[in-house]
C-alpha positions in Angstrom: -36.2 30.3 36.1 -37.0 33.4 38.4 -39.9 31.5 40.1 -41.4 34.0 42.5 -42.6 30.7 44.7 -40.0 28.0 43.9 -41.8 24.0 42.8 -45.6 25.4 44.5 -47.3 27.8 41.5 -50.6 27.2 43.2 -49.4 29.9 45.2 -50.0 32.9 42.4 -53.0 31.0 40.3 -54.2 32.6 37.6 -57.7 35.0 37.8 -59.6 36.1 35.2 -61.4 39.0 35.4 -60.6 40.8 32.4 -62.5 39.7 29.5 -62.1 41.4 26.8 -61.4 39.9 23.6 -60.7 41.8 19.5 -62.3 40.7 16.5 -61.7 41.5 13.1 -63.6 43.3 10.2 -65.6 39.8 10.1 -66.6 39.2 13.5 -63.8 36.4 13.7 -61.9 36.2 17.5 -58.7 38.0 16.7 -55.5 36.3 18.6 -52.5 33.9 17.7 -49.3 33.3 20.2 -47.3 32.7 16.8 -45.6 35.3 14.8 -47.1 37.0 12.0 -49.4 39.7 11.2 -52.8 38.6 13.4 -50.1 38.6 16.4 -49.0 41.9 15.8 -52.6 42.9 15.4 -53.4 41.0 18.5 -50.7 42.6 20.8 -51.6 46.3 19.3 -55.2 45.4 20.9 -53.6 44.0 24.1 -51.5 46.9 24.3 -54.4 49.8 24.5 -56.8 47.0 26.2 -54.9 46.5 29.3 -54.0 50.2 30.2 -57.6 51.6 29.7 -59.3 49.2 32.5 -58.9 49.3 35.8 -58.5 46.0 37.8 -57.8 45.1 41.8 -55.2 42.2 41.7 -56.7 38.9 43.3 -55.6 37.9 46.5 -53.2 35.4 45.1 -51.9 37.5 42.4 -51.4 40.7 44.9 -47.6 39.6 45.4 -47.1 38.8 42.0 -48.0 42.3 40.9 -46.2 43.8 43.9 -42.8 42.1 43.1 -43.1 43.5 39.4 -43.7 47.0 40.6 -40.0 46.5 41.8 -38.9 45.2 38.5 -37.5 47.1 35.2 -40.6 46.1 32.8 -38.9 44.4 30.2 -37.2 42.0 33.3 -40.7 41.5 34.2 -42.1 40.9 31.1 -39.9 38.1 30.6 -40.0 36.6 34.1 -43.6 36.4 33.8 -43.6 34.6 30.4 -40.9 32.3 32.1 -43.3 31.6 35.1 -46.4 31.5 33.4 -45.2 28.6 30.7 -44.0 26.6 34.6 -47.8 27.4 35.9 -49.4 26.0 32.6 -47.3 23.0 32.6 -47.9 22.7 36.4 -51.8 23.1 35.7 -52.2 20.4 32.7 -49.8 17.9 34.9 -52.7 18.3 37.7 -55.6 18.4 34.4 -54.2 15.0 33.4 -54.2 12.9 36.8 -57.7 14.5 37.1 -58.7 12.7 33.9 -56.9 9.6 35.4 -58.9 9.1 38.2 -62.4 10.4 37.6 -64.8 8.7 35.4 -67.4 11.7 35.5 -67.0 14.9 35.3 -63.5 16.3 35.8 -64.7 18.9 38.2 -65.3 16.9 41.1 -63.9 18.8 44.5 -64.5 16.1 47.1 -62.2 15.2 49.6 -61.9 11.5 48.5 -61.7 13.3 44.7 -58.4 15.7 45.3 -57.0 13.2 47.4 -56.9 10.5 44.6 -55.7 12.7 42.3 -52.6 13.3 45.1 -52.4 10.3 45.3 -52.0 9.7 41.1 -49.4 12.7 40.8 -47.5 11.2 43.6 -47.4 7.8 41.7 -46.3 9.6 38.1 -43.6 11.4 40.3 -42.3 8.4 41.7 -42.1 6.9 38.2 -40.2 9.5 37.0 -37.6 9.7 39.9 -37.2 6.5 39.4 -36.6 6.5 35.6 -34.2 9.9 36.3 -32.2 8.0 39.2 -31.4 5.3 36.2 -31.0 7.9 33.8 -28.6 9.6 36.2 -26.5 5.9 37.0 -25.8 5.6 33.0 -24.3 8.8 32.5 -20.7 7.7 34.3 -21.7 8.1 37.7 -22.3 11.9 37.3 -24.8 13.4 39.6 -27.6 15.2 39.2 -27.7 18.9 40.6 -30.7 17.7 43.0 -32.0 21.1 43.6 -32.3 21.6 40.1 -35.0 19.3 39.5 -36.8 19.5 43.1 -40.7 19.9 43.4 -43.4 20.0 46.2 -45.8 17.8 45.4 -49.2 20.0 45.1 -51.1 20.0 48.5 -54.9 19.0 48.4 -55.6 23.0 48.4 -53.1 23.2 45.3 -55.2 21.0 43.6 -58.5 23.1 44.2 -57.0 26.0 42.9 -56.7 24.4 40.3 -59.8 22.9 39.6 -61.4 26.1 40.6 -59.4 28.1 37.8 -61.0 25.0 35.3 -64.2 25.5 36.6 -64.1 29.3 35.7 -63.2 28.5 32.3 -65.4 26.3 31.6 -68.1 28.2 32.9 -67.7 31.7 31.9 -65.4 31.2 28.0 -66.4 30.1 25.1 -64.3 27.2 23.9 -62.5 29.4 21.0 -61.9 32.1 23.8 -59.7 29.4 27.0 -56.4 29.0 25.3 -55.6 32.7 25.1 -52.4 32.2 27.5 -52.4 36.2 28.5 -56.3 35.5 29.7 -55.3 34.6 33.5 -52.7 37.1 33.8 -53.5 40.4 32.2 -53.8 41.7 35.5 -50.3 41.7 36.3 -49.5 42.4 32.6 -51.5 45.9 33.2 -49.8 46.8 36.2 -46.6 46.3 34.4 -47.5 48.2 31.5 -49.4 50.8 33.3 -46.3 53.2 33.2 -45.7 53.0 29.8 -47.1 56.2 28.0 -45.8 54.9 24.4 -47.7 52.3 22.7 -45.0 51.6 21.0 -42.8 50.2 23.7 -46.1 48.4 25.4 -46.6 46.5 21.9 -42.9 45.9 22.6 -42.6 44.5 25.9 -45.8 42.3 25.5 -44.1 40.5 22.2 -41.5 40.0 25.5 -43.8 38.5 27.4 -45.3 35.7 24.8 -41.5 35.3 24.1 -40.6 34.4 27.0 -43.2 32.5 27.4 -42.7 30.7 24.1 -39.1 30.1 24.8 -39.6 28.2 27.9 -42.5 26.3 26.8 -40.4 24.4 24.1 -38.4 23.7 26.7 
């Protein structure tokens, strides 16, 4: 994957200050990631909604959007997808050992809070290297490409970000409104298609973006 910040996403969290959101002729939220004809009719939306607002990039997205000013935009589009599926699964790993640990409300920021739920991912990792070192010792002795699968485990400021991204949702979008996957990066998304005059072609390299991003998800 072209990972701009190699096994720490943290790094580039998502921000979410464009809002905006379609409806249809009923007053129904307009969006699907699938296929079909509400997608096309979503990424048509997208398309004109992104180049007609104007948006500073965040101080963590800032590099993000200047390494895809240096990028073809149909590369970047697809990078992007690529990363953004990594950061989501990152996210929901950290979402999950914050539901392990904390009996009250998940948004808890305390020092003895983030550093139980450290402590929790560094258990599940442990697990898991574990169960891939026997994985790895029934496969004929082969051995794993060990960079391939290497990750940082999140540092305790990792794990804010997090929770601070989960806090904005929660907060500020409706329920119906937080799983719109293009919400916390439409930012760089604009900046990429800024310099596309033809709608066309930014319908087009958006469908890249959520294909990408599709693609690696199932992964």
């Amino acid at each position: 994957m072209d990972n701009l910040d190699p096994y720490r996403p943290a790094a580039f969290g998502a921000d979410y200050q464009l809002t905006g959101f379609p409806r249809d002729e009923a007053g129904n939220l307009l969006y699907t990631s699938g296929k079909g004809e509400e997608y096309d009719a979503y990424l048509s939306w997208l398309a004109d909604y992104l180049v007609s607002v104007e948006a500073k990039p965040s101080a963590r997205q800032e590099a993000l959007c200047e390494r895809y000013r240096t990028v073809a935009p149909a590369a970047a589009m697809g990078s992007l997808g690529m990363w953004v599926a990594e950061y989501q699964d990152y996210r929901e790993e950290i979402r999950s050992a914050v539901d392990a640990v904390q009996s009250g409300p998940w948004l808890d920021c305390s020092d003895a809070a983030i550093q139980a739920v450290r402590a929790e991912l560094a258990s599940w990792w442990e697990e898991q290297a574990a169960y891939d070192e026997d994985e790895d010792d029934d496969e004929d002795g082969e051995e794993a490409d060990a960079d391939e699968n290497e990750r940082t485990l999140p540092t305790e400021d990792d794990i804010r970000v997090v929770i601070g991204e989960m806090r904005q949702l929660e907060a500020n979008f409706a329920p119906a409104t937080r799983d719109f996957l293009d919400l916390g990066w439409r930012v760089p998304l604009a900046q990429i298609l800024k310099c596309i005059p033809d709608r066309e072609e930014r319908v087009r390299l958006l469908d890249e973006f959520f294909t990408s991003y599709r693609e690696e998800a199932g992964k």
